[in-house]
C-alpha positions as CSV (number, residue, x, y, z in Angstrom):
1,X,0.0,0.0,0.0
2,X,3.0,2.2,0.8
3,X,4.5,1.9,-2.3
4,X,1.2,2.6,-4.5
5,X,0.5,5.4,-2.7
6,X,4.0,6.9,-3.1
7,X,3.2,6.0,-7.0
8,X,0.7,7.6,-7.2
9,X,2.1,10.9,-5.6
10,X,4.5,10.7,-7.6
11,X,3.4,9.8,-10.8
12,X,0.3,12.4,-9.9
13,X,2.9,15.4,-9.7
14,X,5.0,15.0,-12.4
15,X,2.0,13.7,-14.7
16,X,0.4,16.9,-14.1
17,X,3.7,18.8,-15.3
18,X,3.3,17.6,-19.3
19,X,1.7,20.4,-20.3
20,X,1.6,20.1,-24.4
21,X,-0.6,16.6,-23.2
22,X,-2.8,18.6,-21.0
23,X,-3.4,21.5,-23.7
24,X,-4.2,19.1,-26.1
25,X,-6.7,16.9,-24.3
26,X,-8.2,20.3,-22.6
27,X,-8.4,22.0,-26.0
28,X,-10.5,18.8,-27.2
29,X,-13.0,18.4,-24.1
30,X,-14.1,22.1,-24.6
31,X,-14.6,21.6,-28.2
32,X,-16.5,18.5,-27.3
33,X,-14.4,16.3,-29.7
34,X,-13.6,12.7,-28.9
35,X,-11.7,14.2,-25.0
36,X,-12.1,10.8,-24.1
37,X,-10.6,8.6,-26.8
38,X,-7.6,11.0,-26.5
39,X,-7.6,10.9,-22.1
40,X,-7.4,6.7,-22.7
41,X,-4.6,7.2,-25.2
42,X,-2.4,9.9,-22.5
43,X,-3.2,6.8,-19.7
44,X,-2.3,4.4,-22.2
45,X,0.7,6.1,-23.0
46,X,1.4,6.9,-19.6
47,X,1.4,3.2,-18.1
48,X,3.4,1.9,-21.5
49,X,6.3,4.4,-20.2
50,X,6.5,4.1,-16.9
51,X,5.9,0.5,-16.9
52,X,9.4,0.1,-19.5
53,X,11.3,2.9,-17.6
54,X,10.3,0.6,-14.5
55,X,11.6,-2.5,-15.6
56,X,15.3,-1.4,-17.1
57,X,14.4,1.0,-20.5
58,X,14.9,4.0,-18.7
59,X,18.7,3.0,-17.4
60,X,19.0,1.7,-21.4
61,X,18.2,5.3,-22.3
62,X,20.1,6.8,-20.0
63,X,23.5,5.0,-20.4
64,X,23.2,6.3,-23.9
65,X,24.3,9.9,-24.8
66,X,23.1,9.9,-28.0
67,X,19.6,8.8,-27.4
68,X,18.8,11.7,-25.1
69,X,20.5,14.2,-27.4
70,X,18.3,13.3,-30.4
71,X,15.3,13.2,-28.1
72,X,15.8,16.3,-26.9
73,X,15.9,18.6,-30.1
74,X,13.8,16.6,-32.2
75,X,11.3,17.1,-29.4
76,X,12.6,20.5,-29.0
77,X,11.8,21.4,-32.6
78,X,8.5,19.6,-32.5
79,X,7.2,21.9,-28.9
80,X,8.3,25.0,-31.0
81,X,6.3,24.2,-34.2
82,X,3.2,23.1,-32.1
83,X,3.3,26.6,-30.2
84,X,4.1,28.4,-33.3
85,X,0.8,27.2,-34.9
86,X,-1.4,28.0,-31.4
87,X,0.3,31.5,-31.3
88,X,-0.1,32.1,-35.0
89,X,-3.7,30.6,-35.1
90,X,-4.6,33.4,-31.8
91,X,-4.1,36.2,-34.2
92,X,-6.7,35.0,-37.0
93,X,-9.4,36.8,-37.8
94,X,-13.0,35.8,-35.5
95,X,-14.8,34.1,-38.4
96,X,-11.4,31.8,-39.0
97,X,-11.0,31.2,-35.3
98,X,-14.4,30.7,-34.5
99,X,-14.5,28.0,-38.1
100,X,-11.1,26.5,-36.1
101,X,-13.2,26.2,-33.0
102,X,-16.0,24.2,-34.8
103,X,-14.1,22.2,-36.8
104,X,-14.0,18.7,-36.2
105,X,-11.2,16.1,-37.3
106,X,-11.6,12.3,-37.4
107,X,-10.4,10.3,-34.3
108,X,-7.6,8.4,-36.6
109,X,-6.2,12.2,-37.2
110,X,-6.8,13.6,-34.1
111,X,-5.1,10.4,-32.2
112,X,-2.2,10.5,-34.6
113,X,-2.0,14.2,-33.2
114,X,-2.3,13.0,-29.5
115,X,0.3,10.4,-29.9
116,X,2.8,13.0,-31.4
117,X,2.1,15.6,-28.8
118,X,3.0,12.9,-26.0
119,X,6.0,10.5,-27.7
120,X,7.3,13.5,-29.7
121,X,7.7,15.3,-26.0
122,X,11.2,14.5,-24.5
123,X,9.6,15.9,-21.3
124,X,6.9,13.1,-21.4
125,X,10.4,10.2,-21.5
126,X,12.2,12.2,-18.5
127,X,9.2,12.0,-16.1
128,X,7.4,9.0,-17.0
129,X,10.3,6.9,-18.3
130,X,13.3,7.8,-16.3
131,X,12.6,9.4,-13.2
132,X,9.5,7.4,-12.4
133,X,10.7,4.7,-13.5
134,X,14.0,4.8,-11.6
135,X,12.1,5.8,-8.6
136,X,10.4,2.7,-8.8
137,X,13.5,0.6,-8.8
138,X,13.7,1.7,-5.1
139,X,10.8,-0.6,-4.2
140,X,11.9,-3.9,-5.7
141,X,9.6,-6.3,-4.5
142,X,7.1,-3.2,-4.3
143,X,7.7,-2.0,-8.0
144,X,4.3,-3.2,-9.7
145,X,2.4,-1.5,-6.9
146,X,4.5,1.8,-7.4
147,X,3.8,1.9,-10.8
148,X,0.1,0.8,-10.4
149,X,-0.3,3.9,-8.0
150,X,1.3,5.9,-11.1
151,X,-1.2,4.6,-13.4
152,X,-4.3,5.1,-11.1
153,X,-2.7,9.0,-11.2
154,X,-2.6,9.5,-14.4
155,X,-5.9,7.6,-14.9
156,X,-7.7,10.1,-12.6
157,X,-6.0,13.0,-13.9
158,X,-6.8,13.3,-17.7
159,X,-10.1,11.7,-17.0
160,X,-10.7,14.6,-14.8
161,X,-9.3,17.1,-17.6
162,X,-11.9,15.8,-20.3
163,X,-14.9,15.5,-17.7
164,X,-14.3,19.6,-16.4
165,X,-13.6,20.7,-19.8
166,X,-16.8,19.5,-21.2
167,X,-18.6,20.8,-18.6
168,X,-16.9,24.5,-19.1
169,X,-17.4,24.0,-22.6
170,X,-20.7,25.7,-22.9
171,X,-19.0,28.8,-21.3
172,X,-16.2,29.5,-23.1
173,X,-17.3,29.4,-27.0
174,X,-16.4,33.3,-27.4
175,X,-13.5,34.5,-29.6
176,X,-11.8,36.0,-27.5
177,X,-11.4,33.1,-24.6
178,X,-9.9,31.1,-27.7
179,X,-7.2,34.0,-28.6
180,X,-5.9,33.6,-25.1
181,X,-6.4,30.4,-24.6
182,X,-4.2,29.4,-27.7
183,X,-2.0,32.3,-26.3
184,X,-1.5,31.0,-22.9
185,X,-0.7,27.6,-24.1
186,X,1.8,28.5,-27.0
187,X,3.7,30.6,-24.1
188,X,3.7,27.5,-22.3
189,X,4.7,25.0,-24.7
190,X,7.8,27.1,-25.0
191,X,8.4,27.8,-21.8
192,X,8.8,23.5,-21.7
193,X,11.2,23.6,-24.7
194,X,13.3,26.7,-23.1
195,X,13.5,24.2,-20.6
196,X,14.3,21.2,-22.0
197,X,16.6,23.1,-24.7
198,X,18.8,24.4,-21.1
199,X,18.7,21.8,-19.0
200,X,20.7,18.5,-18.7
201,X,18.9,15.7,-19.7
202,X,20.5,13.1,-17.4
């Protein structure tokens, strides 16, 4: 029990800390567009990684410069494109943003998008991946619990995020919430690659 909880602590704060994942699913669930399809594929995603990093692919990651290098900028690159196009996109016109705001991709699309903003994000393999998963080396005999308790955190997180967002939804269908809000997250997004860009990955 101690070492769920601890996972899920854990997992719960650094989960939290993704923030191109919790744009994403947030910018779906107040559009109303398939928030939960994409909150399965973040938990998915989520458990996947911290169940390899848990059971040896983090150390394989880490003992190998390269790796982290060519994680970093490529996911570098990709965090400054995805805020270029939110930042760009804020300064449209209302009828384009408002015609952005309605429209509606398919789920194959709109996953491929999910999956991109969450294994495309070297952020997403240094909390899930490495530190949780190194953490939960600590617990040996403990170590499925640990990362269970991670799971159930990131479970109740981004099911959370698509639930609240849908029910602000009906609030916020105005222009101008949508120029900030694309604002806000394209500052964000590269405050996280400033940060990655700067700081040691290992």
């Amino acid at each position: 029990m101690l070492a769920l909880i601890s996972g899920a602590i854990t997992g719960g704060g650094l989960i939290i800390a993704v923030g191109a994942q919790n744009s994403f699913l947030l910018e779906q669930a107040l559009k109303r567009h398939y928030a939960f399809p994409i909150a399965l594929l973040f938990i998915v995603s989520d458990v996947l990684s911290i169940t390899l990093g848990a059971f040896g692919l983090g150390l394989i990651l880490q003992s190998h410069d390269w790796l982290l290098t060519a994680s970093r900028w490529g996911g570098v690159a990709f965090l400054v494109w995805f805020a270029w196009g939110k930042w760009r996109s804020s300064f449209q016109d209302e009828q384009l943003i408002l015609e952005q705001y309605s429209k509606r991709l398919a789920l194959w699309p709109l996953c491929m998008m999910g999956f991109a903003v969450t294994w495309l994000n070297p952020h997403f393999y240094l909390d899930t991946m490495i530190l949780i998963g190194s953490l939960a080396n600590q617990w040996q005999d403990d170590k499925w619990e640990f990362v269970l308790g991670s799971a159930l955190a990131s479970l109740i997180w981004f099911l959370s995020l698509a639930f609240v967002g849908r029910l602000c939804a009906k609030w916020l269908e105005s222009t101008k919430f949508w120029r900030w809000f694309n604002r806000v997250n394209a500052i964000l997004i590269w405050f996280i690659a400033f940060k990655i860009a700067t700081q040691p990955l290992s």
